[in-house]
MIVEXLO-658794 format. One record per residue (C-alpha): x, y, z; residue in three letters. Coordinates in steps of 0.1 Angstrom, whole numbers, plus 5000, padded with zeros to 4 digits. Each point is the difference from the previous one (the first is absolute). Layout:
% MIVEXLO-658794
    x    y    z resn
    X    Y    Z  ALA
...
This chain:
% MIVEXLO-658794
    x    y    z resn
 6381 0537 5521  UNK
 4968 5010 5015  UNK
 5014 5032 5019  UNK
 5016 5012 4961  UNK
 4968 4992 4985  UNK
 4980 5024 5033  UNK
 5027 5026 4992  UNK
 4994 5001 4965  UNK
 4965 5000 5005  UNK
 5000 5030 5028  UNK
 5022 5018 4971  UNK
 4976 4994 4975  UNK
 4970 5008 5022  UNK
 5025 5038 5009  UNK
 5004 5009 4967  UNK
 4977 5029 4996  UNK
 4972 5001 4970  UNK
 5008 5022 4964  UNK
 4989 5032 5010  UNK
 4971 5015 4980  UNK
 4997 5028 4981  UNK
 4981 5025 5024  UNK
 5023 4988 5024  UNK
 5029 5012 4981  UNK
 4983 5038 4994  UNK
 4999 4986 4962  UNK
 4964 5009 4985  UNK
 4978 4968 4988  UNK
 4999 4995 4965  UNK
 4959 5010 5005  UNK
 5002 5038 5008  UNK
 5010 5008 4969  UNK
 4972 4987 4983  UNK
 4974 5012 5027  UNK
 5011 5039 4995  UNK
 5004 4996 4965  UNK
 4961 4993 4997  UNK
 4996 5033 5020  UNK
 5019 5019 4983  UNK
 4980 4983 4967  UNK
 4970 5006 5019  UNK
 5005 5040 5007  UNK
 5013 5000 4962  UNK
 4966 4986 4991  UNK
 4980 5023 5021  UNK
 5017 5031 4988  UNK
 4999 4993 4966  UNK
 4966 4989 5002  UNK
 4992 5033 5014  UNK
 5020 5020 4977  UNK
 4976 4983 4974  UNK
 4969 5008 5017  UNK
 5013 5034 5003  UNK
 5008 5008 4969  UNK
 4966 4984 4986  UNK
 4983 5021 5027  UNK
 5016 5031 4987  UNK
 4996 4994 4966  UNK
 4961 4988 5004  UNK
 5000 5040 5016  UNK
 5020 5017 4974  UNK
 4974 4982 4971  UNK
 4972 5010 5023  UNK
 5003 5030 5020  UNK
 5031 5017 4976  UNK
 5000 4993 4969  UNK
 4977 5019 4980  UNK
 5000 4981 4971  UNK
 5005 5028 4978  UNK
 5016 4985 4969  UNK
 4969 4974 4999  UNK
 4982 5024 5003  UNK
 5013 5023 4975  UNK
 5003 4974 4973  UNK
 4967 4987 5007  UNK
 4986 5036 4991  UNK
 5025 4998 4969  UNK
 4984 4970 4985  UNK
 4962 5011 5006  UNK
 4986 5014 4970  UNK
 4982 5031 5021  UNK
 4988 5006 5033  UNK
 4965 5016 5012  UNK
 5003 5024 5028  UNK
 4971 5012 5019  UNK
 5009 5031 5022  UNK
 4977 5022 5025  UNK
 5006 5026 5016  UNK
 4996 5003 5038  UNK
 4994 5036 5003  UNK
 4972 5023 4989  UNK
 5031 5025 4987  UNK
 5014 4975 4980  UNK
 4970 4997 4974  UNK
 5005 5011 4963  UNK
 4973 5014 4981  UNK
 4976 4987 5026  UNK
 5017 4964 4997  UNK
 5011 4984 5032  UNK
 5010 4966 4981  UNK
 5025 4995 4967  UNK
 5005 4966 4981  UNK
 5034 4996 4985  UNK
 5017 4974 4976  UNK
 5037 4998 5003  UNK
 5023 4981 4972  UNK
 5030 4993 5013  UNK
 5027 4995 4970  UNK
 5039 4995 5002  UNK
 5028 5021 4988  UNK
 5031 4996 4983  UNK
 5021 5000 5030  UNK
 4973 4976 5016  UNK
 4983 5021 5021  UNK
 4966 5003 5009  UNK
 4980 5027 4982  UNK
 4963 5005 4998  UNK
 4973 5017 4980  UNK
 4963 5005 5012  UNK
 4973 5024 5002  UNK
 4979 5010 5029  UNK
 4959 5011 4996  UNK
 4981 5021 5021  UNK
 4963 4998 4989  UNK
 4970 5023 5015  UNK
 4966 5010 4980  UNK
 5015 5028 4978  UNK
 5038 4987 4991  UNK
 5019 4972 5003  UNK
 5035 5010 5000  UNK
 5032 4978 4993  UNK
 5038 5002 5005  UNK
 5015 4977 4976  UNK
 5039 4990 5003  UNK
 5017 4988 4969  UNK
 5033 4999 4994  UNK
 5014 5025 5027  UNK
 4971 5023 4991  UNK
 4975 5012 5018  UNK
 4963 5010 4988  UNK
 4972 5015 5014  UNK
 4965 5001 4982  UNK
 4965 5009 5004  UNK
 4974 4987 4982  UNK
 4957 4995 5003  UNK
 4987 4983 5028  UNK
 4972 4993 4976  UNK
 5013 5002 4962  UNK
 5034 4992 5007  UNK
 5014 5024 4980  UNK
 5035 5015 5009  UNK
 4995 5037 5012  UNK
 5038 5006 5002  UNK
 5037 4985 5006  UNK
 5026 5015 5015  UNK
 5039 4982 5006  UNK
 5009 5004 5037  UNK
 5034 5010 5015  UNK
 5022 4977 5019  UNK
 4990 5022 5038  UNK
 4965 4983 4989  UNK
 5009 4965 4999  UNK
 5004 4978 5030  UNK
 5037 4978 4999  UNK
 4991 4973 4982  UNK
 5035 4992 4991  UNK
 5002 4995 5035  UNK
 4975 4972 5006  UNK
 5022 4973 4996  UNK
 5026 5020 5027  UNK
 4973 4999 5023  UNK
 4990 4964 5000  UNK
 5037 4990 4998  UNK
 5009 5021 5034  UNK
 4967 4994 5013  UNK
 5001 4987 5041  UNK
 4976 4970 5013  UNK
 4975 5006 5029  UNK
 4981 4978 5027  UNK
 4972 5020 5002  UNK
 4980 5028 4986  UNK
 4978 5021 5022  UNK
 4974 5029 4991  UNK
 4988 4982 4970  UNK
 4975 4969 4991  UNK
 5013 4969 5017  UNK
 4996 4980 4971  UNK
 5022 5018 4982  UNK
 5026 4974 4997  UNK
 4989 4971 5016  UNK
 5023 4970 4984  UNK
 5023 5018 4985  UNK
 5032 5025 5010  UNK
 4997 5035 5004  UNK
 5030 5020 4986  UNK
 5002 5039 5010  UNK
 5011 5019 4972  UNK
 5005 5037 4991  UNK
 4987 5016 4968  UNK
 5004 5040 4991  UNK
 5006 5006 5035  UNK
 4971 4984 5013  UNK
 5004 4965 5023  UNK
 4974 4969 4989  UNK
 4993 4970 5007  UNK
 4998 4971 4975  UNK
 4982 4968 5003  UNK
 5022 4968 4979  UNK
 4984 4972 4998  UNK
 5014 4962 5008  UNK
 5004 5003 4960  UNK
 5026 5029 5005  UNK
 4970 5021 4979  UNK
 4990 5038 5017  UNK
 4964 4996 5011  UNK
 4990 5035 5017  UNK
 5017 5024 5014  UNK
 4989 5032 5020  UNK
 5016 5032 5016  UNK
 4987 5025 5020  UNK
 4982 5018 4971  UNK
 4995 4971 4971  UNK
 4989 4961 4999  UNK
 5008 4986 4974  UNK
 4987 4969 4982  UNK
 5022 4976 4977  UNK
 4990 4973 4976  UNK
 5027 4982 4976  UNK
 4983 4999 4965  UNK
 5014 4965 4981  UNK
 4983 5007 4965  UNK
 5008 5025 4982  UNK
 4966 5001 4981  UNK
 4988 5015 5039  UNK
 5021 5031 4999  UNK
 4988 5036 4977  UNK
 5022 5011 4972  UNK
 5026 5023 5014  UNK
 5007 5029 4973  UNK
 5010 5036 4997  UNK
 4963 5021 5006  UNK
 4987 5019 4967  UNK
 4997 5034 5005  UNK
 4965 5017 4997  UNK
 4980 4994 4966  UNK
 5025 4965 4998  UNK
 5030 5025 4993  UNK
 5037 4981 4998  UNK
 5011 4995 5038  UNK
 5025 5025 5018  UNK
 5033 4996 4997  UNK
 5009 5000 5032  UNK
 5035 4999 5022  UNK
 5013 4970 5020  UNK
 4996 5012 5033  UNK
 5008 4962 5021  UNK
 5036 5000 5006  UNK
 5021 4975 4986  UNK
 5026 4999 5030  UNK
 4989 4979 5032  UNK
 5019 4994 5034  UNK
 5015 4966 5003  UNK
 4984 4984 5032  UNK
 5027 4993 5025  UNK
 5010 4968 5009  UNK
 5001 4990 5041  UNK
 5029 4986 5005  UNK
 5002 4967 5020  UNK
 5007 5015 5036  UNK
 4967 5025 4993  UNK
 4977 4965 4989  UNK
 5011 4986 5030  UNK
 4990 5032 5023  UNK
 4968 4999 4976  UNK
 4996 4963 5010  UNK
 5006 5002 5037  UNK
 4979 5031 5003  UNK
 4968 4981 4983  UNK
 5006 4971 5022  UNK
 5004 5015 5029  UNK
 4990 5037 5000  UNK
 4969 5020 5007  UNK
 4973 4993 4978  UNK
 5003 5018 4962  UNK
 4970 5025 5002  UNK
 4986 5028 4977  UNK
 4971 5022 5004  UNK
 4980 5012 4974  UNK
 4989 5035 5013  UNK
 4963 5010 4998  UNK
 4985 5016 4967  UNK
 4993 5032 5021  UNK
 5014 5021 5025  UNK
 4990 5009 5036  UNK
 5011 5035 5015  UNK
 5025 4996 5026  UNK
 4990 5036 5017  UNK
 4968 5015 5013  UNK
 4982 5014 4961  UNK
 5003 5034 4994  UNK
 4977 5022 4977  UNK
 5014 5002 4968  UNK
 4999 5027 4975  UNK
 5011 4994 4963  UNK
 5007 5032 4983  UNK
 5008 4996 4962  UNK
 5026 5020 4975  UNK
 4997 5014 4972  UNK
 4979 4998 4970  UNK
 4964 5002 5017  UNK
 4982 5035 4986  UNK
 4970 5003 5023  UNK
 4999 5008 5038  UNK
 4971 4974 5021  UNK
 4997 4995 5034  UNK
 5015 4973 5021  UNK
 4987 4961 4993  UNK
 5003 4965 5012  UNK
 5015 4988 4967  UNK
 5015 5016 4967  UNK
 5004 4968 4976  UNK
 5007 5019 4968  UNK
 5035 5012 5016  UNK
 5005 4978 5031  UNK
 4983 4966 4988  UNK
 4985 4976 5030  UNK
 5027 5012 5022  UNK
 4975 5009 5027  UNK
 4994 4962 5004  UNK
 5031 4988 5005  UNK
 5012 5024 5025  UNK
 4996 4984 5036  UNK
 5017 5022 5017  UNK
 4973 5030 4994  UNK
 4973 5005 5022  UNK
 4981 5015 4972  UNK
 5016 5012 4967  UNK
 4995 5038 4983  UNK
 5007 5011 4967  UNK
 5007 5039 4992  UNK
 4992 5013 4962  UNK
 5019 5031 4994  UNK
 5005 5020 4975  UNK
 5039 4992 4989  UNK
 5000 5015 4964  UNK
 4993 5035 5002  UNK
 5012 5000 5037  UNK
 5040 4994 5004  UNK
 5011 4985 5036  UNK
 5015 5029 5013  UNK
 4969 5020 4997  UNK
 4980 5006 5032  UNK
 4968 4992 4990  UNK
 5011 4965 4996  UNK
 5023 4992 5029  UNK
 4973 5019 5017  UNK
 4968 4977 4991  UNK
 5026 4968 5006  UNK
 5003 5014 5038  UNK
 4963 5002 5004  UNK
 4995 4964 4989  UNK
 5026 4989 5020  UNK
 4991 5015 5031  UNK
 4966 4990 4997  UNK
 5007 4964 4993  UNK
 5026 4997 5027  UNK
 4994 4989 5034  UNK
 5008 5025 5026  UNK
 5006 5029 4980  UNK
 5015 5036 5022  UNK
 4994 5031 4982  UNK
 5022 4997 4966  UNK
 5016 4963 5012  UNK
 4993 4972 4984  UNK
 4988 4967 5021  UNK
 5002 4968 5001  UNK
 5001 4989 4960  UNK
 5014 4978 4973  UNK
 5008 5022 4970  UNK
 5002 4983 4966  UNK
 5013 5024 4976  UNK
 5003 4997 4962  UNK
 5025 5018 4973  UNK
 4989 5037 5010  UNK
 4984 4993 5024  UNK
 5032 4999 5027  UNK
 5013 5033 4988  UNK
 4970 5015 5008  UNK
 5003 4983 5036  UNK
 5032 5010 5005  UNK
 4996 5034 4987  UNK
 4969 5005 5022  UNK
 5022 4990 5032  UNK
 5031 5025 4986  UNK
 4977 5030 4998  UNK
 4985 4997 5034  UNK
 4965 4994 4987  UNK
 4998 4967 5022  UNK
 5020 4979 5020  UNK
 5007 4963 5004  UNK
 4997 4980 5033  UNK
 5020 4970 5011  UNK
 4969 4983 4990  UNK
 5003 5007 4962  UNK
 5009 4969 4983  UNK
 5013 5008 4962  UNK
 4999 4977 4975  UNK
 5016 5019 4972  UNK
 4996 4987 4962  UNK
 5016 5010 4969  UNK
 5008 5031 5014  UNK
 5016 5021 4978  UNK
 5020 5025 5027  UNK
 5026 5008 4980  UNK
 4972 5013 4966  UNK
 4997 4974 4969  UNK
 5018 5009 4973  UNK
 4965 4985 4979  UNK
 4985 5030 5006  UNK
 5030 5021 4984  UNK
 4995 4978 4970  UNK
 4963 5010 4998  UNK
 5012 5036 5003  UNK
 5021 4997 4967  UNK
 4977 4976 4980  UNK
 4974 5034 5009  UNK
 5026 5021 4984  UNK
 5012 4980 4973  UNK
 4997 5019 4968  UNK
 5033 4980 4982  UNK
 4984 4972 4980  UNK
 4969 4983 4995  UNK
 5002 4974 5023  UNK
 5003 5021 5032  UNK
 4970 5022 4986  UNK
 4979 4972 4997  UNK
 5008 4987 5037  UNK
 4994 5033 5014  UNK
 4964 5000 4979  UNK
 4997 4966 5017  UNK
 5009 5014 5036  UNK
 4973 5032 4990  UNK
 4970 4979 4993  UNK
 5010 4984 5037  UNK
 5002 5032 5015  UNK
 5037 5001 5008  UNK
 5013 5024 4974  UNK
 5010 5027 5009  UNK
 5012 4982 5035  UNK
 4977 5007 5026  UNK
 5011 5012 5030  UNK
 5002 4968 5021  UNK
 5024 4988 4972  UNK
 5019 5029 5002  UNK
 5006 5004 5034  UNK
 5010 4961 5000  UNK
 5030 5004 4976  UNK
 5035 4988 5012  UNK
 5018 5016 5027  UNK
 5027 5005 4980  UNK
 4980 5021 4976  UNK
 4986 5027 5023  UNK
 5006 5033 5015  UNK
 5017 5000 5031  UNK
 4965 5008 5022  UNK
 4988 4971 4988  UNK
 5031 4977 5006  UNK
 4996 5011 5036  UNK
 4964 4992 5006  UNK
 5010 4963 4983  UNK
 5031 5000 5027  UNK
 4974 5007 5025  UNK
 4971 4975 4992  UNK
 5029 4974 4995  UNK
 5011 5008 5036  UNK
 4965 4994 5016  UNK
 4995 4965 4979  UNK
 5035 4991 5014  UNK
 4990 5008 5033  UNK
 4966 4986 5000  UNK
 4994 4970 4976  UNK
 4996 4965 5013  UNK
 5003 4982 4967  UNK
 5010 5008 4963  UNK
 4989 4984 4971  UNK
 5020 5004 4967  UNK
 4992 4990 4965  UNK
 5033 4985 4979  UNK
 4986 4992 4970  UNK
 4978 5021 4971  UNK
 4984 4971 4986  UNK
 4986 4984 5032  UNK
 4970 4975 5007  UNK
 4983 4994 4967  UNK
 4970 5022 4994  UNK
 4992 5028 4980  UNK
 5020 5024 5012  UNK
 5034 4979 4995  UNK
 5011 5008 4966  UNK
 4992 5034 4999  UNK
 5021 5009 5034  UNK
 5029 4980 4986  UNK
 4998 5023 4970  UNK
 5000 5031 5023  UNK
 5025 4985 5023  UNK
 5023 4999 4969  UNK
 4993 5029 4987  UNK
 5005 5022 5036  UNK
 5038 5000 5000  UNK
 4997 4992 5038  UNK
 5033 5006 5013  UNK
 4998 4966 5020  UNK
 4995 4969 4972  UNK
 4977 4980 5033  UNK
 4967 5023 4994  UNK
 4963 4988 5002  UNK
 4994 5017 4968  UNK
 4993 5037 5017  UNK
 5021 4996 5030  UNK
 5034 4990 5003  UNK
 5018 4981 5033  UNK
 5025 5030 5011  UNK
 4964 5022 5002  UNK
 4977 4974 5014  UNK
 5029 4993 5030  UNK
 5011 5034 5005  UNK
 5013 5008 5033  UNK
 4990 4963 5010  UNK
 5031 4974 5013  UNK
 5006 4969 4988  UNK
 4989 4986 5031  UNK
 4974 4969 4991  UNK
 4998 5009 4970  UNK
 4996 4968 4973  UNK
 4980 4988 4972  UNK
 4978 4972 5022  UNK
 4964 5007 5008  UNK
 5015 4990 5037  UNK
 5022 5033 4999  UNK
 4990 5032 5019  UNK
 5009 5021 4972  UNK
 4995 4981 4969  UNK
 5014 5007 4966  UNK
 4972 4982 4979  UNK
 5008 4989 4961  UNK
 4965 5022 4993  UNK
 4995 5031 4984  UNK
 4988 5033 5013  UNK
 4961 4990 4990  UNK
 5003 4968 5018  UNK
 5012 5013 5036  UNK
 4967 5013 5006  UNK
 4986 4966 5001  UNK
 4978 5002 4975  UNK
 5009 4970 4980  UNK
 5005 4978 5031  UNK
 5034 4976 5000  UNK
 5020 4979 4975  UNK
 4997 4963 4995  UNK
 5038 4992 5005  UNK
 5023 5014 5019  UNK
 5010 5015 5031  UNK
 5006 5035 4987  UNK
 4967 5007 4980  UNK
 4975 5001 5033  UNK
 4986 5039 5008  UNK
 4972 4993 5015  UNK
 5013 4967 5020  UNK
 5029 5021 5015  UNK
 4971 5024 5009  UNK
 4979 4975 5018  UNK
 5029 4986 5020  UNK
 5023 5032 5009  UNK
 4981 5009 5032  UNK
C-alpha cells in the first residue's frame, strides 16, 4: 500500500506544469492593448499637429495673405464720402504753384453691384483754385477766383485725362500684403497691414487699419492722407460746375469705362505657395524710391537749345523759363546749364546762319572742344531744335565727339505736317472761316508762313533737296542720340496750352493718329529702334502721354500716372 501510494505520488510530483502562454510562442492577451495605446497615441499626436498646422496656416493666410479686400471694399461702399489729402513729393509735380490737393470721393454702387465713385479734386493757390469734379462717368475741369470765387471757365475732359478709376476696386481686390516698407516715414503703418497695390501704372503702398479702413498711403511721388467721413452733413454738394456768368453746365461725354477686369481667383495650390512663402520666405519688402534723382555719371555741361516759335536772337543764359520752365534746377547731371535764343522764325534749320551760331554755342560750352568738334556735353534739344543739330553735323559745320550726350525731344525729323496746315489756312481764300483763322494767324505773325515754318513742313511734302537733307539730319540723330523723348497725346498735362494743341492736333491730318499735337510718333522716332523704348518714366526712350508743349518741361509732371512724367524721366535718364 505504501509503495502504490509513493508511486502515485512520484507520478503526480512528474507530471509537468500547464505550459504558459509565452512559453507556447502564443502572444499575452496584454500586447495588444499596450500597442494599441501607441498607435492611439501617434494618432493623437498627428492629428493634434495637423490641427495646429492648419490653425497656424490659417492664422498666416488672415495675417500675412489675405488682403481683406472685400471688407475693405464694402466698408468704402457703405461710407457716405471719403476726404483725401494728397501731396506731392516732387517740386515738378506742383500745379499752379500747388504742391498739396484735398479730395472728396463718394463711392456709390451700380446696377451690376460694382463699385463706382464720384468726386472732385481742388488745387487752391492765391490767384485760382481749380477743381476736377467726377459725376456720373464725367469728368470736369474748372477755374474759378481765388478771391471772388467766381467761375472763369469749364471745360469737359477726355477719357486720356482721367486716371482709371474704374479700376480702383481691381486694384485693392489684387492688391499683395507686405512685411515692411522702407524709404518712407516709419510710422506709416504701424498697427495695421500694409497692402502693395498698383494704380495707372504706378506701384503704392496702402496703410489698412485693424478696422479693415485705408489710412495713408504713399508712393514714390504722392502721400496720401485718408479719413472716412460718417455724416453726410460733413461732405460739399457734389454737382455739375456752372459755366462762366452761372451759364447751364457742359454737356459733357462719359469718359470712365464701364467694363472692368474680373480679379483672378488663386486657386488652392497658389494660397498654399502664398501661405508657405509668408511663413517661411524672405521678408516681404518694398522701397519707396527717393522724391529726386542722383546722376549716376560724372555731370556734363548741358546746353538746351529750343525749336521753333522764338522771333529774337540773345546770347547764351543760365535759364530760359518762358520756353524751358525750371528745368535748369532739376537737372543733376549738368555741371552748369546754358540756354541759346535763336532766331527760329525768319531763319529755317537748314540755313547756315543757324546751324552755324548752334556750333559756336556748342563748342564754347563743351568741355575739350578741337577745332570744329564738339566736347564733352549733354545736349537737350527741343522740336527744331534737333534738326538744326543734326543738320549742322550733316553739312560739316561741326562735329560730334564720343562725349556728346543727346537728349532729343519732340523732334520732328521727319517735318510736321502742322506747319503744312498753317501754310493752307495762309492761303485759304474758300470760305469765311479759313479767312478769319488766317487773320488770326496774321495778327500772330505767322501768315504768310515764315520761313522756319516752311522749311519744317512734312517730308512728304517737299522737293527732293530737301527730303535729302531730312534723310541726312535723321541719320546723324540715329547715330548720335542717347535718349528720345516723344509726345503721344495733343491734349497733354493740363495748362493753357492743352486745348488749343488738341485742336491743332486734329486739325493737322497727321499721317500717324499718336501725335503730340504738332509732332506725330513715326517723325519723333524716325530712324530710332524699338530698343527700350516704352511709356515709363524708367524707360531710356520714353513715349510720354504729353503733348509737344509739355516735352520741353515747362509745365513739370502729371499727378497720376506712370506715363505723364517729362521732366522726371529727364532728372533720372543719366
Amino acid at each position: 500500500m505504501q509503495s502504490a501510494r509513493l508511486d502515485k505520488d512520484a507520478a503526480y510530483i512528474a507530471m509537468p506544469s500547464t505550459p504558459r502562454d509565452d512559453q507556447l510562442g502564443v502572444p499575452s492577451s496584454s500586447a495588444p492593448t499596450s500597442r494599441r495605446r501607441i498607435w492611439f497615441v501617434l494618432a493623437v499626436i498627428v492629428v493634434c499637429g495637423a490641427v495646429i498646422a492648419a490653425l497656424g496656416a490659417y492664422f498666416v493666410y488672415v495675417n500675412k495673405v489675405d488682403n481683406q479686400a472685400k471688407t475693405i471694399l464694402s466698408n468704402l461702399q457703405s461710407t457716405p464720402g471719403i476726404y483725401v489729402t494728397l501731396t506731392a513729393k516732387r517740386d515738378s509735380m506742383k500745379f499752379h504753384g500747388a504742391s498739396t490737393a484735398e479730395a472728396y470721393v463718394f463711392p456709390r454702387g451700380t446696377v451690376d453691384g460694382t463699385l463706382s465713385f464720384d468726386g472732385m479734386v481742388t488745387f487752391r493757390n492765391d490767384v485760382v483754385t481749380t477743381t476736377f469734379t467726377l459725376l456720373n462717368d464725367r469728368v470736369y475741369l474748372s477755374t474759378a477766383s481765388a478771391t471772388s470765387g467766381d467761375v472763369l471757365e469749364v471745360t469737359c475732359l477726355k477719357p486720356s485725362q482721367v486716371p482709371p478709376i474704374h479700376l480702383m476696386a481691381y486694384s485693392l481686390t489684387t492688391s499683395t500684403v507686405l512685411d515692411e516698407v522702407k524709404g518712407t516715414d516709419p510710422t506709416l503703418c504701424p498697427s495695421g497691414k500694409l497692402l502693395q497695390l498698383s494704380f495707372a501704372g504706378e506701384s503704392f503702398v496702402f496703410c489698412n487699419g485693424l478696422d479693415n479702413k485705408l489710412q495713408r498711403a504713399t508712393s514714390d511721388d504722392l502721400d496720401v492722407v485718408i479719413q472716412y467721413v460718417s455724416d453726410p452733413t460733413k461732405l460739399p454738394d457734389l454737382a455739375a460746375p456752372s459755366g462762366a456768368n452761372g451759364t447751364a453746365p457742359l454737356d459733357c461725354p462719359i469718359v470712365v469705362p464701364t467694363d472692368v477686369p474680373v480679379a483672378p481667383v488663386p486657386s488652392y495650390v497658389e494660397t498654399a505657395s502664398m501661405v508657405l512663402n509668408a511663413a517661411t520666405g524672405p521678408t516681404r519688402s518694398f522701397t519707396i524710391k527717393t522724391s529726386s534723382c542722383e546722376c549716376r555719371r560724372s555731370p556734363q555741361p548741358c546746353l538746351f537749345v529750343h525749336g521753333i516759335g522764338v522771333s529774337t536772337s540773345g546770347p547764351i543764359v543760365d535759364s530760359f523759363e518762358k520756353y524751358w520752365g525750371t528745368i535748369h534746377e532739376y537737372a543733376p547731371c549738368c555741371s552748369s546749364t546754358k540756354f541759346v535764343q535763336f532766331d527760329t522764325v525768319s531763319q529755317g534749320w537748314t540755313d547756315p546762319t543757324l546751324q552755324k551760331a548752334f556750333c559756336n554755342a556748342a563748342l564754347q560750352t563743351s568741355v575739350g572742344a578741337k577745332q570744329n568738334t564738339v566736347g564733352s556735353l549733354i545736349l537737350v534739344a527741343h522740336s527744331m531744335g534737333n534738326l538744326i543739330a543734326g543738320g549742322a553735323v550733316a553739312s560739316g559745320m561741326c562735329q560730334f565727339s564720343s562725349e556728346v550726350t543727346w537728349m532729343s525731344l519732340s523732334a520732328p525729323m521727319q517735318g510736321s505736317q502742322t506747319t503744312n496746315l498753317l501754310s493752307t489756312k495762309c492761303a485759304a481764300t474758300n470760305n469765311w472761316s479759313d479767312q478769319g483763322f488766317a487773320a488770326v494767324l496774321g495778327l500772330a505773325g505767322l501768315c504768310p508762313s515764315p520761313r522756319a515754318y516752311v522749311q519744317l513742313q512734312h517730308q512728304t511734302t517737299v522737293a527732293s533737296d530737301m527730303q535729302s537733307k531730312y534723310l541726312q539730319a535723321q541719320a546723324v540723330r540715329r547715330a548720335r542720340a542717347a535718349h528720345v523723348l516723344c509726345g503721344t497725346d495733343s491734349f497733354g498735362l493740363v495748362s493753357a496750352m492743352s486745348i488749343p494743341l488738341a485742336v491743332v492736333g486734329a486739325m493737322s491730318g497727321h499721317s500717324d493718329h499718336v501725335h503730340d499735337g504738332v509732332v506725330d510718333l513715326t517723325s519723333c522716332m524716325a530712324g530710332i529702334s524699338g530698343d527700350g523704348v516704352g511709356d515709363d518714366s524708367s524707360n531710356f526712350h520714353y513715349m510720354a502721354a504729353v503733348n509737344h508743349l509739355d516735352t520741353s518741361f515747362r509745365y513739370g509732371d502729371g499727378w497720376w500716372g506712370y506715363d505723364r512724367k517729362p521732366q522726371k524721366w529727364f532728372e533720372c535718364a543719366l
